[in-house]
N, CA, C and O of each residue as an XYZ file, in Angstrom:
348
protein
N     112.172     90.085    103.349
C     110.929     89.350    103.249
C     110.758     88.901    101.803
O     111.128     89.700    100.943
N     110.277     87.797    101.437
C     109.990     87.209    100.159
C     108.610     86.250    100.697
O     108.308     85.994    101.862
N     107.767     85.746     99.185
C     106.713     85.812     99.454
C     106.592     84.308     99.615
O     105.528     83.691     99.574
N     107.902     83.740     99.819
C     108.324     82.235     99.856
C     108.047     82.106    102.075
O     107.631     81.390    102.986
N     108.574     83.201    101.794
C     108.408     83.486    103.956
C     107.367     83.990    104.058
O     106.938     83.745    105.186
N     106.470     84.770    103.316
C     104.889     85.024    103.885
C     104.013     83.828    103.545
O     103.107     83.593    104.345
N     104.158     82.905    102.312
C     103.468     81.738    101.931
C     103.658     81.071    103.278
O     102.676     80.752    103.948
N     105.062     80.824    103.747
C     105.332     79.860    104.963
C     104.583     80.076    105.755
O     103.984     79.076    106.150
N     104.175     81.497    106.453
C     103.322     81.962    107.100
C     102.326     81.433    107.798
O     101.992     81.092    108.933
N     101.734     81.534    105.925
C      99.954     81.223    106.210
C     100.318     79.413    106.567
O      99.938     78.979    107.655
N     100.902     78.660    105.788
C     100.829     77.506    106.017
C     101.259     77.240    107.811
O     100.332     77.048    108.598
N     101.947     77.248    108.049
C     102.428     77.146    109.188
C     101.133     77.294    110.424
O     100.790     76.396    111.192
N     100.393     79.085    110.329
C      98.972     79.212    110.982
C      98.205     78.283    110.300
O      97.688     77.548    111.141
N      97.933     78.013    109.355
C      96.726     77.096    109.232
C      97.093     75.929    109.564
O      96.186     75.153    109.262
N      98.271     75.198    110.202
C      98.809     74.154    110.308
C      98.168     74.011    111.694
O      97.286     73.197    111.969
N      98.830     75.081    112.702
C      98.657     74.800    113.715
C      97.475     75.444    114.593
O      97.471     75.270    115.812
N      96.815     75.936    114.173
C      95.395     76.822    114.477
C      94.334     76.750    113.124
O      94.145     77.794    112.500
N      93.677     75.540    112.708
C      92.808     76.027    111.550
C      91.290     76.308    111.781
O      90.345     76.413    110.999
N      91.384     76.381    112.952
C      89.696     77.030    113.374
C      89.723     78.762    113.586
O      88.751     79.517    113.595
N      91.163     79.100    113.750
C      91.337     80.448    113.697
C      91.421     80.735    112.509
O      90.741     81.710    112.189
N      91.971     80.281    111.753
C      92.810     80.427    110.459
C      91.076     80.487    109.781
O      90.734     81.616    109.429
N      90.142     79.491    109.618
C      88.668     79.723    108.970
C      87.975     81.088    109.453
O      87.256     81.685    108.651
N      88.134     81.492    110.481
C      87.538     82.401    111.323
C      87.078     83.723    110.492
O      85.928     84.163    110.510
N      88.037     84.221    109.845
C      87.325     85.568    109.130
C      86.685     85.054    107.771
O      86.054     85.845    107.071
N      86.850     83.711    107.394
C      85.952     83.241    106.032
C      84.819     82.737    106.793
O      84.998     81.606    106.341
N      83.800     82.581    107.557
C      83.126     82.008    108.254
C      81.573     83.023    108.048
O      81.487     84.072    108.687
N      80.727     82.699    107.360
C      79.391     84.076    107.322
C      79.747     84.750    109.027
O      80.088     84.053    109.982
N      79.601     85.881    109.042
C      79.170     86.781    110.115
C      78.413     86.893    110.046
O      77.961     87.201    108.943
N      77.401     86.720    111.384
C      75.799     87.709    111.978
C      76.110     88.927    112.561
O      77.124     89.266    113.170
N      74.790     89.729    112.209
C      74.958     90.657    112.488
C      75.972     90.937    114.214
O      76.838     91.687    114.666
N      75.445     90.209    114.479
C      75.940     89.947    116.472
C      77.484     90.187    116.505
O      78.067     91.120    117.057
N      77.963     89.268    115.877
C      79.653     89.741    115.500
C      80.311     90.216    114.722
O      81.502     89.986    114.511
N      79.648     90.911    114.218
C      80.003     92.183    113.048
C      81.102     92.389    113.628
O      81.980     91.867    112.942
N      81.601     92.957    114.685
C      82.661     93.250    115.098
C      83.829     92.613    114.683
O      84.876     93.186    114.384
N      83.591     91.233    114.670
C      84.916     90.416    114.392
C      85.234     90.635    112.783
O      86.329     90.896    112.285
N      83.765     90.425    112.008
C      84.352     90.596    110.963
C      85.117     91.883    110.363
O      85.765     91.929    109.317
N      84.873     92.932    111.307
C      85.202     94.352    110.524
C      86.658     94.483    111.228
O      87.384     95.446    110.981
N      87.117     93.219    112.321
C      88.723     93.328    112.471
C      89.191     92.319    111.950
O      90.358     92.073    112.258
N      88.314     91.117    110.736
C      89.152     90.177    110.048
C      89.419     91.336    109.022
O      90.631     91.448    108.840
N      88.634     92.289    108.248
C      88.947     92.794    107.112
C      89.991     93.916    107.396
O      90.875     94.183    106.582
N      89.860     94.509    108.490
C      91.388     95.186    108.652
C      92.459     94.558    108.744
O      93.473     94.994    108.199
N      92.458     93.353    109.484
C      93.830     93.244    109.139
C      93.948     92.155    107.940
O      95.024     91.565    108.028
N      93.281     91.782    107.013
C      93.266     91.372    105.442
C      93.387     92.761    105.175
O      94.354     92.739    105.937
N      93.336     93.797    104.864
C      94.052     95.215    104.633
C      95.137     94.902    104.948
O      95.789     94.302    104.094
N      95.799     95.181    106.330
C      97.063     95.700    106.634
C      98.321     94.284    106.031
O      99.545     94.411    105.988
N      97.453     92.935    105.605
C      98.316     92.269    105.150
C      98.891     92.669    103.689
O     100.049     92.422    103.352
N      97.916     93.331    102.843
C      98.015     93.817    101.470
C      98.683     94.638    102.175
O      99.413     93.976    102.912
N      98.841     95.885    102.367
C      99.400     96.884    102.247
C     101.322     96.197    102.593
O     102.247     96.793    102.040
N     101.595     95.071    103.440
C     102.493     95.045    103.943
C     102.879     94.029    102.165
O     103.870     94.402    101.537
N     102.215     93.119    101.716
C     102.916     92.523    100.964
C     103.123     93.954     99.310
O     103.977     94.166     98.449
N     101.817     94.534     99.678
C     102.153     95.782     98.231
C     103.548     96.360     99.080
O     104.549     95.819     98.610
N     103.719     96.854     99.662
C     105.747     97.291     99.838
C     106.534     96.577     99.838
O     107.718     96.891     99.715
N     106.027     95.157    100.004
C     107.299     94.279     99.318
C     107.342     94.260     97.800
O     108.454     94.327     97.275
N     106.369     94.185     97.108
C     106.664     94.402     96.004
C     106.893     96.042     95.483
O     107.161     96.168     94.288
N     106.823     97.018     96.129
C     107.235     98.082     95.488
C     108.408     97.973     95.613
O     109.179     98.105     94.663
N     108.788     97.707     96.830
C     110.444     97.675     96.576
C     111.116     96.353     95.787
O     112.346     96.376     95.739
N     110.604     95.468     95.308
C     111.184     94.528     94.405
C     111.009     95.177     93.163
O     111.822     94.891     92.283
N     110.120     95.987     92.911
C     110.318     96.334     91.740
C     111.252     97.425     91.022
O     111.239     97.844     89.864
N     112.278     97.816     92.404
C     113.391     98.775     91.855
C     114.300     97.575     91.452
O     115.417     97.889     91.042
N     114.107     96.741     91.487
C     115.250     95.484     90.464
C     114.696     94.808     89.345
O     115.273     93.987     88.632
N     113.342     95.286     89.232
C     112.659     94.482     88.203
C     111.727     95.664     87.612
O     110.608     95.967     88.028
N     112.388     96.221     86.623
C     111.200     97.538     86.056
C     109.798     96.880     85.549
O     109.163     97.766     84.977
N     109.338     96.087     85.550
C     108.784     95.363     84.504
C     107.557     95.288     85.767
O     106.357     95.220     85.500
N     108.045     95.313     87.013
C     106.866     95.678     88.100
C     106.410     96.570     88.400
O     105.321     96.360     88.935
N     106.796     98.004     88.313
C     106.810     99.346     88.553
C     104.838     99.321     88.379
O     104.100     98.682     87.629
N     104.581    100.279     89.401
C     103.360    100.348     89.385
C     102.702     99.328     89.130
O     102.263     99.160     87.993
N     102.508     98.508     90.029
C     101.911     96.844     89.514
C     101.478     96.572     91.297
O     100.602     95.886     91.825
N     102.233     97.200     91.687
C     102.358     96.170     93.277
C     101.053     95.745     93.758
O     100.805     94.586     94.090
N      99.955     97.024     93.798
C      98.484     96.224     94.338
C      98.347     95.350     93.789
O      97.960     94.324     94.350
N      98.645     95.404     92.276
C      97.625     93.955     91.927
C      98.665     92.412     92.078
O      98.270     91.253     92.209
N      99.968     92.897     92.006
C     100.582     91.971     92.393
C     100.273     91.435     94.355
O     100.394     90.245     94.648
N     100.066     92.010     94.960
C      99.766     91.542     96.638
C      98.440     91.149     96.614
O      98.252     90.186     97.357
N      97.370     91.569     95.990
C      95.816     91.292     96.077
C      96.284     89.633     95.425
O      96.528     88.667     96.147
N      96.318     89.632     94.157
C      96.434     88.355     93.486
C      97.552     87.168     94.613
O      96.954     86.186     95.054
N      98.750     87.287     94.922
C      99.692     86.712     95.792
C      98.732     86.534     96.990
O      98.941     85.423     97.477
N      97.864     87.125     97.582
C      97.472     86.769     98.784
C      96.102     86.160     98.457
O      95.630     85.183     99.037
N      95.657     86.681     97.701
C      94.455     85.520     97.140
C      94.763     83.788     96.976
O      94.077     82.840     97.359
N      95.983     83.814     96.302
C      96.099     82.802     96.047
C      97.098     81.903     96.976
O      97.472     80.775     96.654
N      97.356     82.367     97.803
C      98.194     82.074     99.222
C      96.688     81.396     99.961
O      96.385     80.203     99.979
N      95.959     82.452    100.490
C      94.403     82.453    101.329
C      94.052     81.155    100.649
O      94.294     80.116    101.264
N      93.397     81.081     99.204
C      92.557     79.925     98.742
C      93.506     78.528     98.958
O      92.958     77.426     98.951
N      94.823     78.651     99.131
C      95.400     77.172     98.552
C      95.137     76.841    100.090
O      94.668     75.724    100.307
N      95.445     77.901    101.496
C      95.264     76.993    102.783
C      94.124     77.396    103.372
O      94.002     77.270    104.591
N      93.023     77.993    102.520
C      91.531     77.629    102.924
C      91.219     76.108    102.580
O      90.809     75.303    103.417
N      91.465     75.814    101.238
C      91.428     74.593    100.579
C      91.590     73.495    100.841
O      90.940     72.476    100.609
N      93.130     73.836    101.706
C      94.076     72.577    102.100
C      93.137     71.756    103.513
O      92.601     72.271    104.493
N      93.194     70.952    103.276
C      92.764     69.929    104.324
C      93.864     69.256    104.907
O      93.676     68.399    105.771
């Protein structure tokens, strides 16, 4: 996995579904709380999957060692905003 194939990802879903793809950025009412508290799990389980890609990139690159959260928070932030953005 590289973050060239998770970028593809998001583009690809927001390509072909972008009313899903808005769906967990969208205000929640109280009424569907529900949905939002399973957009933010799995915005969790996406960090956690891109922080082990970078832990393990960083046994080739010392210079990452202990970095990975903030390296996957920042990478998926900025993945999220470019195809929230994208029109």
């Amino acid at each position: 996995m590289t973050l060239r194939n998770v970028a593809n990802v998001y583009f690809r879903v927001r390509r072909q579904k972008p009313k899903l793809y808005r769906l967990p950025y969208i205000y929640m009412p109280r009424r569907i709380a529900r949905a939002f508290k399973l957009a933010t799990s799995l915005n969790l389980r996406q960090q956690e999957i891109l922080e082990t890609m970078f832990l393990r990139a960083s046994a080739d690159h010392g210079n990452m060692k202990g970095r990975q959260r903030a390296y996957a928070v920042r990478s998926l932030g900025i993945i999220k905003h470019v195809c929230f953005a994208w029109v």
